[in-house]
N, C-alpha and C positions, 0 to 999 in steps of 0.2 A: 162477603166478608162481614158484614155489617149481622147478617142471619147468623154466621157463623159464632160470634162472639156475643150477640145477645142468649143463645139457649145454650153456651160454653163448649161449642162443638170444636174440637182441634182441626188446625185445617193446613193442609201442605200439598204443595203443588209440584207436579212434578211435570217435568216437560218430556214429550215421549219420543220412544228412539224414529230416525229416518235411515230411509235407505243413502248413501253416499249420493248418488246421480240426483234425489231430492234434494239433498241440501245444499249440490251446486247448483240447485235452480233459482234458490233464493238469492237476491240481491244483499252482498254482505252486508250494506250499511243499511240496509231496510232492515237486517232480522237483527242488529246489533241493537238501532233504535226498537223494534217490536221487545227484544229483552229488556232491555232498561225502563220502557212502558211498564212489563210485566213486572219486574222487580223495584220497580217505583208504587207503585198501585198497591203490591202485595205487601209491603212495609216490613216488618221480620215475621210475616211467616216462612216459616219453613221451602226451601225451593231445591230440588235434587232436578240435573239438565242430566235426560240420558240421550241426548240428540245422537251422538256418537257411539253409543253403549251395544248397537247390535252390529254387528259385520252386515254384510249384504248378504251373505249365504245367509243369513238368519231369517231372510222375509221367504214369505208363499206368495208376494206381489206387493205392489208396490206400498201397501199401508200396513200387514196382518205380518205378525212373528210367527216362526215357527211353533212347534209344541216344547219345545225346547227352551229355547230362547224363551218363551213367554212363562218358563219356569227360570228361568235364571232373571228375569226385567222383574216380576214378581217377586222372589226374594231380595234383589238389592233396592225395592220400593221396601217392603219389610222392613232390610235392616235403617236404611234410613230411618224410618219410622221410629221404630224402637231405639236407636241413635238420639232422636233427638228427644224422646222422650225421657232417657236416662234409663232405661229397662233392657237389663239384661239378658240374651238368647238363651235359652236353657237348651236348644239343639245344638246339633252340628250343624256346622254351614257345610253345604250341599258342592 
């Protein structure tokens, strides 16, 4: 963060999608403390959570998105992006 805001690099984090069976492997109150870490640290940057954002039919195994999905995870990092930048899409949303 410290790099990011000395050569004025915008910086936004985004937490990336899991399969359902992963995210019941985490211990709720470990990944609630692991968030509040992340979003303490990161102070107002920018933070978009797609933990839950792909179905299970979305993966090819247990970490990689389909070609699909990883156009649809893709674009809703975009719109975020440009959301919070104040810049308007000149496409269609897909």
């Amino acid at each position: 963060m410290n790099f990011t805001e000395r050569y004025g690099v915008r910086l936004y984090v985004v937490n990336l999608p899991q399969l359902s069976w992963s995210r019941e492997l985490d211990n709720p109150n470990r990944y609630a403390a692991y968030l509040k870490l992340v979003r303490d640290a990161i102070g107002d940057t920018p933070f978009l959570d797609l933990r839950t954002f792909v179905p299970d039919d979305g993966f090819y195994d247990s970490l990689h998105v389909t070609w699909r999905e990883g156009k649809r995870v893709s674009r809703r990092v975009e719109m975020f992006v440009t959301a919070e930048r104040g810049v308007q899409l000149t496409r269609a949303v897909e």
